[in-house]
C-alpha positions in Angstrom: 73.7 301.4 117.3 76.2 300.9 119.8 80.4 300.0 120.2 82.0 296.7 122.1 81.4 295.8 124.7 77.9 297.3 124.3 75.2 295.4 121.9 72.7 297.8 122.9 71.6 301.6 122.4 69.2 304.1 122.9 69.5 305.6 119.4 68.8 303.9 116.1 70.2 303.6 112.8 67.4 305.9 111.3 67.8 308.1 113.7 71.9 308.2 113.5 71.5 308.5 109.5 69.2 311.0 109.5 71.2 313.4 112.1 74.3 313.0 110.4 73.1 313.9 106.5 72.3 317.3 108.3 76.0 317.6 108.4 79.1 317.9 105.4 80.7 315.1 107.2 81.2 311.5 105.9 79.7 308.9 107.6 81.0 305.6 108.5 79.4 302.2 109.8 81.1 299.3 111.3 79.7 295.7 111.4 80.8 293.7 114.3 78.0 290.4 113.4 77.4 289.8 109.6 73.1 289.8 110.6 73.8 293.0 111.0 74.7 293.8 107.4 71.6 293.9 105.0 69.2 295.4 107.4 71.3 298.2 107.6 71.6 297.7 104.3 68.2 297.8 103.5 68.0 301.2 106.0 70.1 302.9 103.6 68.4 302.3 100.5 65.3 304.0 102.1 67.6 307.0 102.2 69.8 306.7 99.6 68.9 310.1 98.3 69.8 312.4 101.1 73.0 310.6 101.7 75.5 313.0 99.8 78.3 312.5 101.7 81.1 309.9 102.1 79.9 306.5 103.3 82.5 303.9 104.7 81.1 300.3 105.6 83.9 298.8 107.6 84.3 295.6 109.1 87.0 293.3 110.0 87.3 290.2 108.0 90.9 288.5 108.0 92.4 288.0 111.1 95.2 289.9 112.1 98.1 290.3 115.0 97.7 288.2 118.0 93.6 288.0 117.6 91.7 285.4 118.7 88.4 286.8 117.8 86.4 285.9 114.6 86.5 288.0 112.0 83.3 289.0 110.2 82.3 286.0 107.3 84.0 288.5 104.3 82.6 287.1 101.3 79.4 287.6 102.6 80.0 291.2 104.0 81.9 292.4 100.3 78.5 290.7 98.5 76.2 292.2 100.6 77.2 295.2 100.3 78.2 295.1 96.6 74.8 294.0 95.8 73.0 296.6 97.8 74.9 299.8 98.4 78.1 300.0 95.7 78.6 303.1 95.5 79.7 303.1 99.6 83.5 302.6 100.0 84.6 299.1 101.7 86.7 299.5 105.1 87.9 296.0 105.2 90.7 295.6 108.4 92.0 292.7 110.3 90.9 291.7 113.8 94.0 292.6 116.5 95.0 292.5 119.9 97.5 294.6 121.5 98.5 295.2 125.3 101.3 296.8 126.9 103.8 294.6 128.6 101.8 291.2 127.8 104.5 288.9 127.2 104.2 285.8 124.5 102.5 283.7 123.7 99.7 285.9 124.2 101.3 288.5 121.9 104.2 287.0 119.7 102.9 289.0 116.4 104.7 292.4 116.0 103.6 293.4 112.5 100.9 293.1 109.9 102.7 289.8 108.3 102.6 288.9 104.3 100.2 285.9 105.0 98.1 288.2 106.2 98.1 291.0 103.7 97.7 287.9 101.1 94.7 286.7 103.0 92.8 289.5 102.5 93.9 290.6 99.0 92.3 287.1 97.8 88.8 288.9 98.9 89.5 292.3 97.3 92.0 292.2 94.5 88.5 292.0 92.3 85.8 294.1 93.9 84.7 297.3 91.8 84.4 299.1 95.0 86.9 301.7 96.3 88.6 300.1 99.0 90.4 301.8 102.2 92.3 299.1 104.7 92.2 300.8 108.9 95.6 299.6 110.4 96.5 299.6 113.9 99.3 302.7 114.5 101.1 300.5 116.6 102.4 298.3 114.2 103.2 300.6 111.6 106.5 300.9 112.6 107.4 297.1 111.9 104.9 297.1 108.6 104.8 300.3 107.1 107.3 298.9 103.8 104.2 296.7 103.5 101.1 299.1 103.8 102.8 300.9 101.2 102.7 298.0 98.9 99.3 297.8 99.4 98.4 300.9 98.2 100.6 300.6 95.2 98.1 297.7 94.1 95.1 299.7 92.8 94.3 303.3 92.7 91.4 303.2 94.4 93.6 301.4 97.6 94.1 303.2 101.0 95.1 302.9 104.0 93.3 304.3 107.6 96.2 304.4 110.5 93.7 304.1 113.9 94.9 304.2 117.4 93.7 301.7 119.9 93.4 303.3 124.1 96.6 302.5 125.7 98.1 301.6 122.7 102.4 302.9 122.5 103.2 303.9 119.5 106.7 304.3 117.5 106.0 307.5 115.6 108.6 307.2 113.5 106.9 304.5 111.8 103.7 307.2 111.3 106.7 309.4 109.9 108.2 306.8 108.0 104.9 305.8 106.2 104.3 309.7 105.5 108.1 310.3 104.1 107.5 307.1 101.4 103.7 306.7 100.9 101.7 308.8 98.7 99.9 311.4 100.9 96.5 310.9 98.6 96.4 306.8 99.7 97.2 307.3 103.5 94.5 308.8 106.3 94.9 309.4 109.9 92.3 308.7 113.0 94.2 309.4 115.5 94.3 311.4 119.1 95.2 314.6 119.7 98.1 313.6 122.1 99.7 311.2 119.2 98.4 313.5 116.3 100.7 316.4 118.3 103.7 314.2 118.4 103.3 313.3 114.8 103.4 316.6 113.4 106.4 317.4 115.9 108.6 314.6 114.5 107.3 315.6 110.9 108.7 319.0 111.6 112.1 318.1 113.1 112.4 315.8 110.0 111.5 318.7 107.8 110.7 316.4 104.7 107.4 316.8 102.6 104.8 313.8 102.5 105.9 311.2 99.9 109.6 313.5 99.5 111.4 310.5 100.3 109.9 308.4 97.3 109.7 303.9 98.1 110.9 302.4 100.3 112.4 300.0 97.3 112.0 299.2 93.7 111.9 295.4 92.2 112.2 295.5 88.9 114.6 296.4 86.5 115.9 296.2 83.1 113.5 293.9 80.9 109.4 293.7 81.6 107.7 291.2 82.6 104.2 290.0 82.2 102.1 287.6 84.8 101.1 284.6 83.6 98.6 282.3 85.9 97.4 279.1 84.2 95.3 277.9 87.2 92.2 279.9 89.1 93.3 278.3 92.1 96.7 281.2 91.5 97.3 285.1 91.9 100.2 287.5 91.6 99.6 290.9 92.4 102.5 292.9 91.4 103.6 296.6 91.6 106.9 298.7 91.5 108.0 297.3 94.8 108.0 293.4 94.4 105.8 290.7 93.3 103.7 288.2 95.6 102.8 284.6 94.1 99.9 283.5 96.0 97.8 280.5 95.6 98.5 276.2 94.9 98.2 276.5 91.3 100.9 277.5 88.6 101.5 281.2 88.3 104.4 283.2 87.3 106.4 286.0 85.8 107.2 285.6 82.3 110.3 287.7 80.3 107.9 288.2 77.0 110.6 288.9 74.5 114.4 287.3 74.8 116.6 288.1 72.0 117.1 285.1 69.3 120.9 285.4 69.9 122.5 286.0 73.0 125.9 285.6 74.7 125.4 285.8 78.1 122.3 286.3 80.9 122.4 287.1 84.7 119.3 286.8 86.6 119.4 287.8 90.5 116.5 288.5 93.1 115.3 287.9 96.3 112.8 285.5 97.2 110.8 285.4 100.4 108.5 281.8 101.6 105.7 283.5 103.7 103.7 280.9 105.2 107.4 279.5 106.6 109.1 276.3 106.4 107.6 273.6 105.5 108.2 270.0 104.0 108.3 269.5 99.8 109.8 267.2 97.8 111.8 267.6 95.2 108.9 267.8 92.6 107.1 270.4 94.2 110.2 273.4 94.3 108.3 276.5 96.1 110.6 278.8 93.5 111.4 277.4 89.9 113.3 279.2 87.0 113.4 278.5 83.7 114.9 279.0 80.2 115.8 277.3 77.3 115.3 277.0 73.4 113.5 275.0 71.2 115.6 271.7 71.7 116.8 272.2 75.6 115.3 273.3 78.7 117.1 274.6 81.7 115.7 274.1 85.2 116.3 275.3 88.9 114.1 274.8 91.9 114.9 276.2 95.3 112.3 275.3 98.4 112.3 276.6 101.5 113.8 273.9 102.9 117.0 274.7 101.6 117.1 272.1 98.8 118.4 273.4 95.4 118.0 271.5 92.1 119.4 272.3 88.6 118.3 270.2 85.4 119.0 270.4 82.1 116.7 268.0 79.7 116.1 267.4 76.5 112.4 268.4 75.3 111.8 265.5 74.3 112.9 263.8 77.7 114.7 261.5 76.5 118.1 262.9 78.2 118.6 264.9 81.2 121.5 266.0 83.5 120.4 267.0 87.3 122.6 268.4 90.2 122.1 269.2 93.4 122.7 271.7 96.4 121.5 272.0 99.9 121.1 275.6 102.1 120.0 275.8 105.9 115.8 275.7 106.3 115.3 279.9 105.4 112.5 281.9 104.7 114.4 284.1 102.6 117.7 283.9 99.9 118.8 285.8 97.4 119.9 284.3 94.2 122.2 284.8 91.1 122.1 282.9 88.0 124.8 283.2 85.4 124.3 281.6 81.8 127.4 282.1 79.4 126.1 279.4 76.6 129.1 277.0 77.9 127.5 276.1 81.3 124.9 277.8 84.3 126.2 279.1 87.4 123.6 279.2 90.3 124.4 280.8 93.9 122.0 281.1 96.4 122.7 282.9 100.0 120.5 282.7 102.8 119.4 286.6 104.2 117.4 288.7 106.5 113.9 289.4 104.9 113.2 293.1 104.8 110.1 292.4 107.9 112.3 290.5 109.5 112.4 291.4 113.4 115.7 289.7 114.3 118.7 288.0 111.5 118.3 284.3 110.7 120.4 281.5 112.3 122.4 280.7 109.1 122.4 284.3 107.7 125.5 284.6 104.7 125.3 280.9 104.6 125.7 280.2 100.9 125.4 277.4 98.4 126.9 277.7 94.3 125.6 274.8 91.8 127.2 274.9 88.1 126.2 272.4 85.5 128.2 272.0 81.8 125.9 272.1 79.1 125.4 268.8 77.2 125.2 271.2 73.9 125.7 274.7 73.7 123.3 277.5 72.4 123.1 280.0 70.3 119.2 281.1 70.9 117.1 282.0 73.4 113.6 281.4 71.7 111.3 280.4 74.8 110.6 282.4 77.6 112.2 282.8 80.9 109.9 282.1 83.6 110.2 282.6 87.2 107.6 281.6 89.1 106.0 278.2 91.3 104.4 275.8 90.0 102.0 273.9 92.5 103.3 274.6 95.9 100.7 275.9 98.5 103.5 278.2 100.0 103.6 282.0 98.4 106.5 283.9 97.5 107.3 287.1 97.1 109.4 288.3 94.5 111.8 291.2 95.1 114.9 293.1 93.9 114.9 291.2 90.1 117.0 292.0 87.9 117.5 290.2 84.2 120.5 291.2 82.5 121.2 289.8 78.7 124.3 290.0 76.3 122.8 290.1 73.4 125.0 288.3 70.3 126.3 290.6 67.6 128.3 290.1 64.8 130.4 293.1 66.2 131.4 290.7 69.1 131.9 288.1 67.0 134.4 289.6 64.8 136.1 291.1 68.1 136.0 287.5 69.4 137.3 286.3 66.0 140.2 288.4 65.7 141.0 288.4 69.6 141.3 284.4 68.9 143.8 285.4 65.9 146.1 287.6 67.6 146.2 284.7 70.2 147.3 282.4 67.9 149.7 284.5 66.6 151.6 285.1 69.7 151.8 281.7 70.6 153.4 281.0 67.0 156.2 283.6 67.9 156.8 282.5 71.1 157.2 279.0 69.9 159.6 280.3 67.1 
């Protein structure tokens, strides 16, 4: 039993374990060398009976901001211990590295990043095990939109705020994360010093934990269902946006389109974590589609700025394709307008919501419109936004679907607008 630096201690795990089940406190253990793991293990299956209260195994699998040390092997440390103590709660963090005044590139990383979060969800998404994730107070400031997220996942997901010595710490980030987060996902280990400042700032706010509700919403109007047709593919989804992970096909599906339908508007927000990087035009990062039984519709966006839209035949035996080009961007929103007649696509490059400073080309816009070959009344297949075997994720944010349904209301309205039309224009030429 000892902490880093040290390796070595006068006191053993017995003899830890069996002075702290004297006590109502919860106990936790942290694994610095994955031996480590299933002799302890082992230790606590001897004296599994007289441990009544709370036991965290934590250890620090993913790497995290500015860390150059090795994280613990995590699929070995989540079997383990799933195996041979399940009923213990998994502590799974992120290795860091944080010092005052240390200039790049030794410490360009000022937040807990979405590659990072998405690294270690592919580990835990599935466990059985409750699962609490310690973050470093420093950076919740820059990620606290984020954590939040996290804990929306599951509700057996937390998060542990620690404090590292020396560490300077925003705390309106600690009051931002109380003000939005739920207060039964979030725990505190921190000093008395910072713990005092907290609850000073909490006080001045005068706002309840969780009063202030998200941070933001994604979705409205129609629901959505996930639909992944490879293993190698994961979206994790809750009320604040949707991440597409993986190099497989994955992607949100609107279940239930009306047959008949006027017009739709689709508009979002779409976010290329791991950066910019190089596809070709078969590979679009971001695709969305829609169509009927005869006609697809098509539109790719990449991260590289390249835009496509498509409109082909199912039978491929005809298509139209145009094309658009935006500034390289790790983030654009995007409106889609389909009237029946022709699509309307604009894409705008903006500041992602983590994003520490603007982007070079931010309001930089591109609009893309294509005539339909042959116009449709029906909306029978699904629209689907999504990727489709492109190794970068996305997440999805701020979507909203909105349809005009057809009606023979509108018609007639249409009908006799188109009447009183040609009336007027018979007078007037008269």
């Amino acid at each position: 039993m000892a902490h880093p630096p040290a390796k070595d201690s006068n006191l053993t795990l017995e003899e830890w374990l069996t002075s702290a089940v004297k006590t109502d406190r919860g106990m936790k253990l942290d694994f610095k060398e994955i031996a480590a793991v299933e002799p302890a293990m082992q230790q606590l299956l001897t004296m599994d009976e007289t441990l009544h209260a709370p036991l965290w195994l934590n250890a620090d699998i993913c790497s995290g901001p500015n860390s150059e040390k090795n994280p613990v092997d995590p699929e070995a440390f989540i079997g383990i211990v799933a195996q041979l103590f399940p009923r213990s709660v998994l502590s799974l963090g992120w290795t860091t590295r944080w010092v005052p005044n240390l200039s790049p590139p030794l410490q360009t990383v000022q937040q807990y990043t979405w590659t990072m979060i998405l690294d270690m969800l592919q580990y835990c998404f599935d466990v059985e095990q409750a699962v609490t994730f310690p973050v470093r107070a420093v950076w919740v400031y820059s990620s606290y939109d984020k954590l939040i997220w996290l804990t929306e996942l599951r509700s057996d997901y937390t998060i542990t705020v620690w404090h590292g010595m020396g560490d300077v710490v925003r705390v309106l980030g600690l009051v931002n994360l109380r003000q939005h987060g739920d207060p039964k996902h979030i725990y505190y280990d921190l000093p008395d010093t910072l713990k005092s400042r907290f609850n000073d700032s909490l006080q001045e706010n005068g706002t309840e934990a969780g009063s202030k509700g998200l941070p933001y919403t994604w979705l409205q109007g129609p629901q959505w269902k996930t639909v992944q047709t490879s293993p190698t593919a994961s979206i994790y989804r809750n009320r604040m946006s949707a991440a597409i992970t993986g190099d497989g096909q994955a992607f949100l599906e609107f279940e239930h389109p009306p047959e008949l339908y006027t017009s739709w508007t689709l508009s979002g927000q779409v976010q290329f974590v791991e950066g910019l990087q190089r596809v070709t035009e078969n590979d679009f990062m971001l695709k969305i589609s829609a169509g009927d039984d005869e006609t697809k519709l098509l539109l790719g966006l990449a991260s590289t700025g390249a835009v496509l839209l498509r409109q082909y035949s199912t039978d491929n035996k005809t298509a139209v394709t145009v094309h658009g080009l935006l500034p390289p961007s790790d983030c654009y929103r995007f409106t889609i307008i389909d009237d029946k007649i022709s699509v309307k696509a604009t894409f705008v490059v903006v500041r992602c919501k983590d994003a520490l400073k603007p982007p070079g080309f931010l309001g930089y816009d591109t609009v893309v419109e294509l005539k339909y070959q042959r116009a449709w009344h029906s909306l029978k297949n699904s629209v689907q936004l999504g990727k489709y075997h492109a190794t970068t994720d996305l997440i999805i944010e701020d979507l909203k679907l909105d349809i005009v349904e057809y009606s023979h209301a509108n018609a007639c309205r249409a009908s006799v607008y188109l009447l009183l039309s040609l009336l007027t224009f018979i007078t007037l030429n008269l």
